[in-house]
Gaussian input, Z-matrix of N, CA and C with variables (Angstrom, degrees):
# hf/3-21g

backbone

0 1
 N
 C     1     B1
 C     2     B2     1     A1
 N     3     B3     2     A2     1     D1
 C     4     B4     3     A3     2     D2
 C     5     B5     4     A4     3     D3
 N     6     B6     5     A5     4     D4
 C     7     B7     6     A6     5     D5
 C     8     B8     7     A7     6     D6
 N     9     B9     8     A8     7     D7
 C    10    B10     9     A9     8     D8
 C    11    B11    10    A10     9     D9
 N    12    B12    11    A11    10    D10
 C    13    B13    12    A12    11    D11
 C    14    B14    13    A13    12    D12
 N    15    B15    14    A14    13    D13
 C    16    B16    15    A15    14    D14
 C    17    B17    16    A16    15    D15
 N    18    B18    17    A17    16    D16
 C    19    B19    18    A18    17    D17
 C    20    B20    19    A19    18    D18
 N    21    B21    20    A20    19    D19
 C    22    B22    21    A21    20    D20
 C    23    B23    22    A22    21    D21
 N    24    B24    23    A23    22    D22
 C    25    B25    24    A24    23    D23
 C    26    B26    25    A25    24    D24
 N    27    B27    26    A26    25    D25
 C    28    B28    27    A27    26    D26
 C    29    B29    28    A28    27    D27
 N    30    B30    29    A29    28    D28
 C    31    B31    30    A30    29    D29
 C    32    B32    31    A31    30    D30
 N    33    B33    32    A32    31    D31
 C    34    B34    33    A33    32    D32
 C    35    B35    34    A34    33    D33
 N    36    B36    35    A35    34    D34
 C    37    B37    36    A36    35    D35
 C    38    B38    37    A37    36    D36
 N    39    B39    38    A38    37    D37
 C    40    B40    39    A39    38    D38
 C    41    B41    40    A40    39    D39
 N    42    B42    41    A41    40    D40
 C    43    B43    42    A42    41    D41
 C    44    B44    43    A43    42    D42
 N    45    B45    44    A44    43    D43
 C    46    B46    45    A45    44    D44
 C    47    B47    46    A46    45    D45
 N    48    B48    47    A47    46    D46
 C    49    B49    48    A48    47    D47
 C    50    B50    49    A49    48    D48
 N    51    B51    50    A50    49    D49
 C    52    B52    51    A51    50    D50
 C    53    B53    52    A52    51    D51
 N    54    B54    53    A53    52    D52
 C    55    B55    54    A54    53    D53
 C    56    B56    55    A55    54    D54
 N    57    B57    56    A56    55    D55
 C    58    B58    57    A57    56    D56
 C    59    B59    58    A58    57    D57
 N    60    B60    59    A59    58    D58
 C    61    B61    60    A60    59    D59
 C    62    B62    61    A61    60    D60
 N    63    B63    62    A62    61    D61
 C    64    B64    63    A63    62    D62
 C    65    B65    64    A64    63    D63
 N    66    B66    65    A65    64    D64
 C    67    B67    66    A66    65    D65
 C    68    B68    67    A67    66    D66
 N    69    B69    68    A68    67    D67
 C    70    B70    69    A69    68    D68
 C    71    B71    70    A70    69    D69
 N    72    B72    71    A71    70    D70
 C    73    B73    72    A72    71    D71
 C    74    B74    73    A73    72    D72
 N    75    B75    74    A74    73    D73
 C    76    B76    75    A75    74    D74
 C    77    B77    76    A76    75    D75
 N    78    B78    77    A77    76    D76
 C    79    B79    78    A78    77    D77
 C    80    B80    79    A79    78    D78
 N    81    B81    80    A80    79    D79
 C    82    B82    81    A81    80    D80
 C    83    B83    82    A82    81    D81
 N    84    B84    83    A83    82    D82
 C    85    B85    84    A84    83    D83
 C    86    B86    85    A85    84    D84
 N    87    B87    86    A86    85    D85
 C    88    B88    87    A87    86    D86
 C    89    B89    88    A88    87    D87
 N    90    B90    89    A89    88    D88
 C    91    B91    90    A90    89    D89
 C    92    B92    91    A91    90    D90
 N    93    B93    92    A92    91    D91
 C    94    B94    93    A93    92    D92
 C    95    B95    94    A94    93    D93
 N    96    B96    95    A95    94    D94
 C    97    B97    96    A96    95    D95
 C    98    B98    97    A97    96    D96
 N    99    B99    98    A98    97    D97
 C   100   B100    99    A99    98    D98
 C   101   B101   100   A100    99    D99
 N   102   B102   101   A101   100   D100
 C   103   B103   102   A102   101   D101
 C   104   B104   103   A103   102   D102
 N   105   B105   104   A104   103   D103
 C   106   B106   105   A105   104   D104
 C   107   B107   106   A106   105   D105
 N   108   B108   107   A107   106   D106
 C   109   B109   108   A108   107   D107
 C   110   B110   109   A109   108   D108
 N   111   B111   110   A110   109   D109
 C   112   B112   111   A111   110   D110
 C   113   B113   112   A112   111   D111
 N   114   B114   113   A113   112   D112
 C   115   B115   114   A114   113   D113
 C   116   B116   115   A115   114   D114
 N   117   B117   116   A116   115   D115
 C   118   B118   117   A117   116   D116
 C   119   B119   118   A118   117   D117
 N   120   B120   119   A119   118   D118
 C   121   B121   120   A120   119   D119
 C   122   B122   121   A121   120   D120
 N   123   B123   122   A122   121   D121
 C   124   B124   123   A123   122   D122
 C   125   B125   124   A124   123   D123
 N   126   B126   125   A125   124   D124
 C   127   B127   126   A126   125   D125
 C   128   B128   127   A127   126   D126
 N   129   B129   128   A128   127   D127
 C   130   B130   129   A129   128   D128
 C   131   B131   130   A130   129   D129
 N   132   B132   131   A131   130   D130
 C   133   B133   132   A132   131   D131
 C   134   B134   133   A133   132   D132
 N   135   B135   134   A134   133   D133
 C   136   B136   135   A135   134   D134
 C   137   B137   136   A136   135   D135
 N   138   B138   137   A137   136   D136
 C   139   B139   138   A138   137   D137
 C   140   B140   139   A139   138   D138
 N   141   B141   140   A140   139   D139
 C   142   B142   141   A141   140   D140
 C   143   B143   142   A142   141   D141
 N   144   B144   143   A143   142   D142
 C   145   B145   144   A144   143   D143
 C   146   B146   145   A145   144   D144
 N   147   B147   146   A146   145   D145
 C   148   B148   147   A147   146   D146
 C   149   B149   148   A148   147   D147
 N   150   B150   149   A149   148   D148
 C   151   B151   150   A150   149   D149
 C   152   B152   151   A151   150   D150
 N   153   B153   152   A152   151   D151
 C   154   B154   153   A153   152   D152
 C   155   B155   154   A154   153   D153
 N   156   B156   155   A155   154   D154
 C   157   B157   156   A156   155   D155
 C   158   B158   157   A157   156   D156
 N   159   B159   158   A158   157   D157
 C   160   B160   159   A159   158   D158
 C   161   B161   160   A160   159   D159
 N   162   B162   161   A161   160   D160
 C   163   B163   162   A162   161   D161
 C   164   B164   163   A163   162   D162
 N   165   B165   164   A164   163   D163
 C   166   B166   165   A165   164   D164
 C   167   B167   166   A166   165   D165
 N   168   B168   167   A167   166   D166
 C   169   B169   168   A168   167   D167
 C   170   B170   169   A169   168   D168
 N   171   B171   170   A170   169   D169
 C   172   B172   171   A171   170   D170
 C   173   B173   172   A172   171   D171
 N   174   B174   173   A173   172   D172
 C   175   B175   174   A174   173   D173
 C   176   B176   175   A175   174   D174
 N   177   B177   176   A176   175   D175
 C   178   B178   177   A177   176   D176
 C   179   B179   178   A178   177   D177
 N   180   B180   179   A179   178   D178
 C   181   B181   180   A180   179   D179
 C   182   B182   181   A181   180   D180
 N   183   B183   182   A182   181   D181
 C   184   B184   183   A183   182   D182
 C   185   B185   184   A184   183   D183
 N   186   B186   185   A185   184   D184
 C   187   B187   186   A186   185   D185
 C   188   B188   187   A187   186   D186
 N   189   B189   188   A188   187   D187
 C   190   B190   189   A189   188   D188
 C   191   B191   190   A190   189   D189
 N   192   B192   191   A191   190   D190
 C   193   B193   192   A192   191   D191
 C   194   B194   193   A193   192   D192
 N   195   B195   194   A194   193   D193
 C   196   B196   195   A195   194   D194
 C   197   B197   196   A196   195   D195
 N   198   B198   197   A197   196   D196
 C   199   B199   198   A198   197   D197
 C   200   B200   199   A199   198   D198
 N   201   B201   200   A200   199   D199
 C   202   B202   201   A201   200   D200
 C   203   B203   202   A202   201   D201
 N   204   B204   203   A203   202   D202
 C   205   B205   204   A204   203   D203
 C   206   B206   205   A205   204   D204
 N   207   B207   206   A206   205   D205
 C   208   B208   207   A207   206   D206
 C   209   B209   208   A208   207   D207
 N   210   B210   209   A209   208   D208
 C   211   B211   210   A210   209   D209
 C   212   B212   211   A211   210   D210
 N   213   B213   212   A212   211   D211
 C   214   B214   213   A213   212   D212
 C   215   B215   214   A214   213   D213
 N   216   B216   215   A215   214   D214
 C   217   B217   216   A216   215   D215
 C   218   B218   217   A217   216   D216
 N   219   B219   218   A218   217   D217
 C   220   B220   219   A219   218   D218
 C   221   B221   220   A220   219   D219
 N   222   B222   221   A221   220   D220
 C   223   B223   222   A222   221   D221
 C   224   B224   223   A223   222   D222
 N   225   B225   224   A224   223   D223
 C   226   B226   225   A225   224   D224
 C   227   B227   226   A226   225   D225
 N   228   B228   227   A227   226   D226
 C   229   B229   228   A228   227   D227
 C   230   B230   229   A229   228   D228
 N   231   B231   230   A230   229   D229
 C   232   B232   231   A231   230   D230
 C   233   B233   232   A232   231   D231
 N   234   B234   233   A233   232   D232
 C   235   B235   234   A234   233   D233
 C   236   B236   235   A235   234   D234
 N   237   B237   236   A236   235   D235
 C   238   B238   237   A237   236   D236
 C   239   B239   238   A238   237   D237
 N   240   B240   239   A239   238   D238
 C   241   B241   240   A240   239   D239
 C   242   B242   241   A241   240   D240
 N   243   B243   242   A242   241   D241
 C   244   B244   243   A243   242   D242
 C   245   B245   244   A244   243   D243
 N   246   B246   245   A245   244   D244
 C   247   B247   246   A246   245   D245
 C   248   B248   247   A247   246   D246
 N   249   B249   248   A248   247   D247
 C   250   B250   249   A249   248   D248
 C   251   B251   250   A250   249   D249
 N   252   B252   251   A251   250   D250
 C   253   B253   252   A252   251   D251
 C   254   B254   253   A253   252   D252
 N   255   B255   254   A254   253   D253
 C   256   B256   255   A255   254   D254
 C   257   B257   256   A256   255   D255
 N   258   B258   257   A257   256   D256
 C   259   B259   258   A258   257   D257
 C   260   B260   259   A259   258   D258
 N   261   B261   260   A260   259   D259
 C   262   B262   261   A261   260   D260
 C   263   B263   262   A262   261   D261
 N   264   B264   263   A263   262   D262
 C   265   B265   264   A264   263   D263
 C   266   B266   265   A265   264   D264
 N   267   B267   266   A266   265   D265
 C   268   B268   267   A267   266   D266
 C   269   B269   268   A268   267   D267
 N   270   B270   269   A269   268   D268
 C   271   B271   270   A270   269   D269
 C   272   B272   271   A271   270   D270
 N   273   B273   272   A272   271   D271
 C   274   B274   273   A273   272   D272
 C   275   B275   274   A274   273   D273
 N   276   B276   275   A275   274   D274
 C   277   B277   276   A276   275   D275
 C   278   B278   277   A277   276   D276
 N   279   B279   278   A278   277   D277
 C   280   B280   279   A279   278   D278
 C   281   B281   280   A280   279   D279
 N   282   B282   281   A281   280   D280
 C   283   B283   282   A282   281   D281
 C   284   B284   283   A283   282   D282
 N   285   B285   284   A284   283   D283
 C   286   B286   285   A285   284   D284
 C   287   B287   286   A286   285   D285
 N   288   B288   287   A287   286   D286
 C   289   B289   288   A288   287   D287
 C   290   B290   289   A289   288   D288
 N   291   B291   290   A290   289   D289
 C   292   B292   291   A291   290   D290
 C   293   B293   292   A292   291   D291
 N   294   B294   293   A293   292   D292
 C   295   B295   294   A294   293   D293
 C   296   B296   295   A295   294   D294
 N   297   B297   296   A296   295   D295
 C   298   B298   297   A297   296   D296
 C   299   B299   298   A298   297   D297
 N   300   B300   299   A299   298   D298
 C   301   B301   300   A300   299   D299
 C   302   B302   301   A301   300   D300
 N   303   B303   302   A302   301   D301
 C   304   B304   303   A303   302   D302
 C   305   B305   304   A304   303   D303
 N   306   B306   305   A305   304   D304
 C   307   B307   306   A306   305   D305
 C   308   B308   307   A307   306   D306
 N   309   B309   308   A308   307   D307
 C   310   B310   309   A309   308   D308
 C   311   B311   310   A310   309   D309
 N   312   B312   311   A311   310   D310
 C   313   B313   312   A312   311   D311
 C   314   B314   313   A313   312   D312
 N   315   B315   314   A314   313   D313
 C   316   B316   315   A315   314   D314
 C   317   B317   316   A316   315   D315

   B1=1.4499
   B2=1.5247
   B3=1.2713
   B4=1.4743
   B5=1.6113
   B6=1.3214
   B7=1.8173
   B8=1.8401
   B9=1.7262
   B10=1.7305
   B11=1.1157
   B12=1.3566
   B13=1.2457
   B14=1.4900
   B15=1.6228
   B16=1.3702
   B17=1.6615
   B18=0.9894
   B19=1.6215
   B20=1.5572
   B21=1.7130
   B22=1.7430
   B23=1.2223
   B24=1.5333
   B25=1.7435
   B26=1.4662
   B27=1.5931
   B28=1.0938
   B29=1.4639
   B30=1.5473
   B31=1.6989
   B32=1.3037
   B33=1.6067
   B34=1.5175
   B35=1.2368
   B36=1.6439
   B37=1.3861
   B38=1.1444
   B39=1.4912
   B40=1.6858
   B41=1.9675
   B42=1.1896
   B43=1.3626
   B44=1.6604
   B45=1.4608
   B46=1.2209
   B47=1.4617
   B48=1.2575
   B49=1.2236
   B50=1.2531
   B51=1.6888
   B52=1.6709
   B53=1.6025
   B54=1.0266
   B55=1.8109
   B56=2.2191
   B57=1.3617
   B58=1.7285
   B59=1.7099
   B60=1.5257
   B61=1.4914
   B62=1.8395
   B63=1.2405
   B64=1.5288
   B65=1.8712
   B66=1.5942
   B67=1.4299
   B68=1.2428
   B69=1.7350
   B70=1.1030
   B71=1.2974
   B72=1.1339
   B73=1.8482
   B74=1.8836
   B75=1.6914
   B76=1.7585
   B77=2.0864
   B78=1.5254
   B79=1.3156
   B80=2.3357
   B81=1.4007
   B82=1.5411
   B83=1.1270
   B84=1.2282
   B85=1.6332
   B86=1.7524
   B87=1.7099
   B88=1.4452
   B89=1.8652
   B90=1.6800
   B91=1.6069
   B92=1.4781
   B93=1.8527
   B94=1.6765
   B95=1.5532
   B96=1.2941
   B97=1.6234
   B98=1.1497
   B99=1.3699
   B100=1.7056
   B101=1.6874
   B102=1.4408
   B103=1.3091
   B104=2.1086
   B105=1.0461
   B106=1.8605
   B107=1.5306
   B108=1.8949
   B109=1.4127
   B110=1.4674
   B111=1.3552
   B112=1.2594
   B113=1.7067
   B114=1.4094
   B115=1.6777
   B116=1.8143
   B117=1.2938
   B118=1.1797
   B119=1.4132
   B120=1.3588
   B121=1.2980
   B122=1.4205
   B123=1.4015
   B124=1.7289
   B125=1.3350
   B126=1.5425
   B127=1.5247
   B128=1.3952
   B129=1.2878
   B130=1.6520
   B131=1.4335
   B132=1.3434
   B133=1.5960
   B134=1.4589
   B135=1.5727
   B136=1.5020
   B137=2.1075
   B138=1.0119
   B139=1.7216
   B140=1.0951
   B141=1.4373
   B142=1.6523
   B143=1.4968
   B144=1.5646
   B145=1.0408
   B146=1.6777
   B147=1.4176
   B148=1.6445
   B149=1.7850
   B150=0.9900
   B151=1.3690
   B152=1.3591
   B153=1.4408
   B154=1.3032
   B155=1.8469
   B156=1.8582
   B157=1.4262
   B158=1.4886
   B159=0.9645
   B160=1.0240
   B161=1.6497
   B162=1.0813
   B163=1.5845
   B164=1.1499
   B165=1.3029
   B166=1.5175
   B167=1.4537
   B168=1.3197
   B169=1.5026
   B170=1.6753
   B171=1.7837
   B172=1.1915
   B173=1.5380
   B174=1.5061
   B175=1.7268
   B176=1.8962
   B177=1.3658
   B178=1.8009
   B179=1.0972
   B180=1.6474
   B181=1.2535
   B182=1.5315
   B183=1.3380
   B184=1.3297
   B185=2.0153
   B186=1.0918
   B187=1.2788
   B188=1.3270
   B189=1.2557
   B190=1.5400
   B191=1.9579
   B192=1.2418
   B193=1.9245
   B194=1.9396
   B195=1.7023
   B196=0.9859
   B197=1.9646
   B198=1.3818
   B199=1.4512
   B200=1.3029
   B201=1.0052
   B202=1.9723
   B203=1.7059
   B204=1.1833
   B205=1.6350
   B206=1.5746
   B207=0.8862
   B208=1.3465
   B209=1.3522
   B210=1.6881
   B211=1.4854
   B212=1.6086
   B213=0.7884
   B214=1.9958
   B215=2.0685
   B216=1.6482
   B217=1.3626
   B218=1.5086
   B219=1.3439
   B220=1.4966
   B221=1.6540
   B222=1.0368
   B223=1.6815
   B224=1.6149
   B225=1.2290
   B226=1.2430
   B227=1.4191
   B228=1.2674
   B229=1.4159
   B230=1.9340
   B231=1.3997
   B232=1.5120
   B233=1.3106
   B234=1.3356
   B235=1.5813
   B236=0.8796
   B237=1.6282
   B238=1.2563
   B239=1.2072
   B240=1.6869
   B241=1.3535
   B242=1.6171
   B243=1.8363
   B244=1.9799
   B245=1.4162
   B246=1.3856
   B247=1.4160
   B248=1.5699
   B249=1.6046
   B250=1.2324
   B251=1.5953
   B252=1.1215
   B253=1.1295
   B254=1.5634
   B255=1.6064
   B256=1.5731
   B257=1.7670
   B258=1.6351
   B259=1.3053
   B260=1.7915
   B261=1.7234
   B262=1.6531
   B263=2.1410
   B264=1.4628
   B265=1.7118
   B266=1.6736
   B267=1.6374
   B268=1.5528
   B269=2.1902
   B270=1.4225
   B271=1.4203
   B272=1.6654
   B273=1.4933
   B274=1.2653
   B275=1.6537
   B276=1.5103
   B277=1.4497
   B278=1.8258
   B279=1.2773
   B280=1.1110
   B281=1.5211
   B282=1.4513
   B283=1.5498
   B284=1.8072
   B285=1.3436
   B286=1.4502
   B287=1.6874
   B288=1.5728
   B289=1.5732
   B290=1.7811
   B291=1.8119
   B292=1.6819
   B293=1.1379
   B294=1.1148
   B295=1.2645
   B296=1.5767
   B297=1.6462
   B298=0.6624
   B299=1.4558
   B300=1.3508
   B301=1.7165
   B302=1.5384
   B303=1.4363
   B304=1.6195
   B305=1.8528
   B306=1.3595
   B307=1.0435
   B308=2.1036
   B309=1.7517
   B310=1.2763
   B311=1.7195
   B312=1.4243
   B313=1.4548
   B314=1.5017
   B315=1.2480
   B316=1.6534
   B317=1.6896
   A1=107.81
   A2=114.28
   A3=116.09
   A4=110.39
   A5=90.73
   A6=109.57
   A7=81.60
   A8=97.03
   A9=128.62
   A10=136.49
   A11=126.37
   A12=123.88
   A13=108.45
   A14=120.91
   A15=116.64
   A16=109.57
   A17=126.45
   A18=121.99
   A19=110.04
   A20=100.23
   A21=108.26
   A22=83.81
   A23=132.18
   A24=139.31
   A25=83.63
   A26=104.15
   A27=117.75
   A28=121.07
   A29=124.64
   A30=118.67
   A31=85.05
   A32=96.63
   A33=108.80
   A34=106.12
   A35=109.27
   A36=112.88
   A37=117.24
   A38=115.59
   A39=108.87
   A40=85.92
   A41=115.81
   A42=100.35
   A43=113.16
   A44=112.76
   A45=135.04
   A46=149.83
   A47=150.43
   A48=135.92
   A49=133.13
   A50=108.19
   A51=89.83
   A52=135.80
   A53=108.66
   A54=119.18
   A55=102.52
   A56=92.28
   A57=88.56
   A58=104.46
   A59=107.02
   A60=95.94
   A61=103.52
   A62=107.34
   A63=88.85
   A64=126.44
   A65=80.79
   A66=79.59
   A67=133.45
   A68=140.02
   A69=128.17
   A70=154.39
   A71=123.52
   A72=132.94
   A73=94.47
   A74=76.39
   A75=89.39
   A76=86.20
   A77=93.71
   A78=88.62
   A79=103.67
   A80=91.80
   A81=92.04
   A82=98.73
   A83=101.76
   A84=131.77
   A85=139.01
   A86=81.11
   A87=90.61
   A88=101.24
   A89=106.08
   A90=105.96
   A91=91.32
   A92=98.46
   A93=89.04
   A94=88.85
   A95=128.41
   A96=142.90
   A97=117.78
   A98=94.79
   A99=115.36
   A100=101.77
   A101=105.08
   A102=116.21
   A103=112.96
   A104=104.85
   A105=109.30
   A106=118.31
   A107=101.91
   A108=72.91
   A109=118.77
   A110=136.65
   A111=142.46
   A112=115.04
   A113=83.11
   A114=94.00
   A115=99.79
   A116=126.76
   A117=128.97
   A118=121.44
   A119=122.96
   A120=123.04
   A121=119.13
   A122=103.62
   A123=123.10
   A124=122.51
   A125=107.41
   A126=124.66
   A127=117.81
   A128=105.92
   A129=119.80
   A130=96.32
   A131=111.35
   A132=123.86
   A133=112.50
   A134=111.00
   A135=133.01
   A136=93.44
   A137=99.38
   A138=97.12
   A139=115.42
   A140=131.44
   A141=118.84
   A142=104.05
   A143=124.45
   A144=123.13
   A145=131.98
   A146=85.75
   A147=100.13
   A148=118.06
   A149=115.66
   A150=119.03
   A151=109.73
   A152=113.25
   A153=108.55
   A154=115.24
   A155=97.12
   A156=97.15
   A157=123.95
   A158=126.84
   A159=109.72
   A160=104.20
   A161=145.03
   A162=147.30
   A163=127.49
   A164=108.27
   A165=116.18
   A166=133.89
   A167=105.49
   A168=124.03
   A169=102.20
   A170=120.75
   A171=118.49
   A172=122.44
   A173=106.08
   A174=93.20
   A175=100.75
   A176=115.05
   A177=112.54
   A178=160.15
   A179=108.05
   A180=115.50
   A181=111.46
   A182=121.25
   A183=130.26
   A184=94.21
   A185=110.63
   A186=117.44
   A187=117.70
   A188=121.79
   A189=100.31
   A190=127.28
   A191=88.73
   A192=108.04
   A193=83.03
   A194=90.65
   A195=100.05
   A196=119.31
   A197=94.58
   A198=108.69
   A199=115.35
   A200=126.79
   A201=142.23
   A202=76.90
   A203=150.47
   A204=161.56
   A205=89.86
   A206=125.21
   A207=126.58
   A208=116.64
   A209=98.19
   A210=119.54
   A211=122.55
   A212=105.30
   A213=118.61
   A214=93.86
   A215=90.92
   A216=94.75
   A217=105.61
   A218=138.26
   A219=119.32
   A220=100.94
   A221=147.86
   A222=149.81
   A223=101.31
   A224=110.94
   A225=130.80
   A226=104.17
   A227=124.13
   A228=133.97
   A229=110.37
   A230=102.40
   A231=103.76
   A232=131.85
   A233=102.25
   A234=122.11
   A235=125.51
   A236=126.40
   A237=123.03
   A238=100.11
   A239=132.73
   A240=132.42
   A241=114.58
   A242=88.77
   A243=89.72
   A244=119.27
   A245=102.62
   A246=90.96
   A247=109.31
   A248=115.77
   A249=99.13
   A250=101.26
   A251=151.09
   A252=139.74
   A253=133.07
   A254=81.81
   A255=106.89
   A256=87.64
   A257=124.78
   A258=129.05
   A259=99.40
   A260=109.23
   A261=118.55
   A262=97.86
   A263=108.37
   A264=81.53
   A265=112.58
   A266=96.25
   A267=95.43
   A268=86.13
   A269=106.20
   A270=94.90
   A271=92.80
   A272=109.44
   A273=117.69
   A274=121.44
   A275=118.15
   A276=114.44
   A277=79.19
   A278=111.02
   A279=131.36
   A280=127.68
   A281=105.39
   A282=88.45
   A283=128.33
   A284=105.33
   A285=114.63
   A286=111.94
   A287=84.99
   A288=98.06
   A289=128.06
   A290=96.05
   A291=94.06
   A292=134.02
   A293=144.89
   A294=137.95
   A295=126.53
   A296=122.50
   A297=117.96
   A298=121.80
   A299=124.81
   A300=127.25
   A301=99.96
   A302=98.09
   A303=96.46
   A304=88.86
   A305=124.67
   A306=124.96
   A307=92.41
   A308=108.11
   A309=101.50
   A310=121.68
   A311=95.40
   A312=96.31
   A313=110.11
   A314=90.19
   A315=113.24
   A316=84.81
   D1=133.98
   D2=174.28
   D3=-126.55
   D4=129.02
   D5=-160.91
   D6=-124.55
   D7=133.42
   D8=137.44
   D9=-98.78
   D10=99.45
   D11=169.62
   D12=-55.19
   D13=113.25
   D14=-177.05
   D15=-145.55
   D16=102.75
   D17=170.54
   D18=-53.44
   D19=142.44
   D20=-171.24
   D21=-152.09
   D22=166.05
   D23=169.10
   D24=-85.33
   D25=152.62
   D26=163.15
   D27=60.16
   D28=31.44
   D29=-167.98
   D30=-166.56
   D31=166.67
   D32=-180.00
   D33=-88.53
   D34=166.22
   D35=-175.54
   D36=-89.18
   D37=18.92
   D38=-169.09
   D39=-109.44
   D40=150.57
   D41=145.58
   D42=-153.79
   D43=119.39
   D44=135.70
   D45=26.18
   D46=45.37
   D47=-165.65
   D48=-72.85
   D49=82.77
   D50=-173.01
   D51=-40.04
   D52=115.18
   D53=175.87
   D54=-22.11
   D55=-40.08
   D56=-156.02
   D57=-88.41
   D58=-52.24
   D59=-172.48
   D60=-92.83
   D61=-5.25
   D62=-171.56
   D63=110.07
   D64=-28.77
   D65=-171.51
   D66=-96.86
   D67=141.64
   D68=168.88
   D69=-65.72
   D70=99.17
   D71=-157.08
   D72=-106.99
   D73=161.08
   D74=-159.10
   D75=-106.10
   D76=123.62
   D77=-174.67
   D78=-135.53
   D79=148.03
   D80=-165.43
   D81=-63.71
   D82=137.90
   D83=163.96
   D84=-54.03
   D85=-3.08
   D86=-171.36
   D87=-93.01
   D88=-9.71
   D89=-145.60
   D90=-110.36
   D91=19.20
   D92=-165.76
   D93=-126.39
   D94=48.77
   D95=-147.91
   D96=-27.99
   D97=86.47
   D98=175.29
   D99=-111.28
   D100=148.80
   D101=167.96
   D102=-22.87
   D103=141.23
   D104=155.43
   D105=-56.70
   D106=-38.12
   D107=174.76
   D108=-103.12
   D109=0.52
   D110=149.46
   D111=-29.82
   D112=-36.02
   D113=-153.05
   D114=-98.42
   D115=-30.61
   D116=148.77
   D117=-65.74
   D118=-25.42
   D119=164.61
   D120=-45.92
   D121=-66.31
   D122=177.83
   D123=-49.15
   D124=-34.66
   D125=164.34
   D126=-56.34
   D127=-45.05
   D128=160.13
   D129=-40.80
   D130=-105.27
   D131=-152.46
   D132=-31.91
   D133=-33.99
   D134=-174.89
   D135=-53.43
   D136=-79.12
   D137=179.72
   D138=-60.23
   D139=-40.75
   D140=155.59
   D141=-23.23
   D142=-83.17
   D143=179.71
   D144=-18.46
   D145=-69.64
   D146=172.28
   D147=-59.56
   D148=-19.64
   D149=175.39
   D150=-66.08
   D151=-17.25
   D152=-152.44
   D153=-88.39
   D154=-20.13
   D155=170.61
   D156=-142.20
   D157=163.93
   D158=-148.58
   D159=-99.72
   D160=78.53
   D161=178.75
   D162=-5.13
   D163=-63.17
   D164=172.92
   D165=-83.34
   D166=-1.69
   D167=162.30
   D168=-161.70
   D169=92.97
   D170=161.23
   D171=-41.81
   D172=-30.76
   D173=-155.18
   D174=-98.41
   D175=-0.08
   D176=119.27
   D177=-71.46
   D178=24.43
   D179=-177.36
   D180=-79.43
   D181=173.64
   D182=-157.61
   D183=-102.50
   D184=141.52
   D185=-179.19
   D186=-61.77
   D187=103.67
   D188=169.03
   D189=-117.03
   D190=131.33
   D191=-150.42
   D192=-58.44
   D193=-171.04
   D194=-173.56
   D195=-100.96
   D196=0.22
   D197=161.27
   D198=-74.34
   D199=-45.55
   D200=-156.88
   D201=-82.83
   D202=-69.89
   D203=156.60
   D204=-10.40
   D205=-83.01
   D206=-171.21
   D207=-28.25
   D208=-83.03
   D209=162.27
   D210=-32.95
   D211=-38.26
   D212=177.22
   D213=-59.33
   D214=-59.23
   D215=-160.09
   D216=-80.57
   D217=-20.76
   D218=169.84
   D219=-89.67
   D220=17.57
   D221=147.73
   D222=-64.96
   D223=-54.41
   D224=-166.72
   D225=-59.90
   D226=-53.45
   D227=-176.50
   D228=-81.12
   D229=-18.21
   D230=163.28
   D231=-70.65
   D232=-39.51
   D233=161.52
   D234=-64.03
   D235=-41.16
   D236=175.22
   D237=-55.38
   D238=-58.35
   D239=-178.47
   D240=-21.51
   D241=-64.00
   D242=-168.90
   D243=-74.47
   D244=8.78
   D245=176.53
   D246=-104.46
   D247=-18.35
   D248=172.84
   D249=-83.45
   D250=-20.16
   D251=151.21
   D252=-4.80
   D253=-55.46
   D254=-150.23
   D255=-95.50
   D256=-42.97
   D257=179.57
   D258=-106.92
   D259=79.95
   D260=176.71
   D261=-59.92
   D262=-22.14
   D263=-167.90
   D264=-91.64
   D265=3.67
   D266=-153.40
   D267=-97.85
   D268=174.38
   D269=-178.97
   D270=-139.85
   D271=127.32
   D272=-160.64
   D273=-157.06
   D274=148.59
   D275=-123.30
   D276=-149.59
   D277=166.37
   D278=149.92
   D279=-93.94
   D280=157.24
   D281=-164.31
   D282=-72.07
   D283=10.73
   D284=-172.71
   D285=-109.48
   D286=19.48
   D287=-179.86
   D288=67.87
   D289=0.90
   D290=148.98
   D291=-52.34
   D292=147.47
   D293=-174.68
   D294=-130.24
   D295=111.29
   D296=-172.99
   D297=-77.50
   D298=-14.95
   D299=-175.86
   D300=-121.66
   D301=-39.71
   D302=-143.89
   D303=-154.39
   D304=165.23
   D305=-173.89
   D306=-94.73
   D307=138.53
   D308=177.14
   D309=-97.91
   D310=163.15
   D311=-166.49
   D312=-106.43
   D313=101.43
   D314=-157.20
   D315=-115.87

């Protein structure tokens, strides 16, 4: 199984590679039996994310510096960690091509 930790509006942060076509789909985290709090964790970062712009008018979104950027992105790469932890057969990466098991094939 090959899992991306990847922030998207509106989708989960895990996403998926179907075995058949290849492609990556954003699928809940709860159905992929990871810990509650793994899985409330991710839910976290997920609205972090979404906090970050504003939907219905982007060019009101709230500024975000290059520390809060940081922080977003080593959360991101922490998680990826606990989730391959938690899923040892699956091999899974963050979306900037860190790698938490294995390098991903992006």
């Amino acid at each position: 199984m090959l899992i991306k930790v990847m922030d998207d509006y509106g989708c989960w942060p895990l996403w998926v590679r179907d075995e058949v076509s290849g492609v990556y789909e954003p699928r809940d985290p709860a159905t992929l039996g990871l810990s509650a709090g793994l899985v409330g964790r991710l839910a976290s970062w997920q609205q972090w994310s979404e906090s970050m712009v504003n939907l219905a008018d982007p060019g009101d979104s709230r500024v975000v510096g290059a520390e809060e950027d940081a922080a977003f992105a080593a959360e991101g790469r922490v998680l990826a960690a606990r989730v391959a932890e938690e899923l040892p057969q699956a091999v899974v990466w963050f979306k900037d091509g860190s790698s938490a098991d294995a390098a991903g094939p992006d």
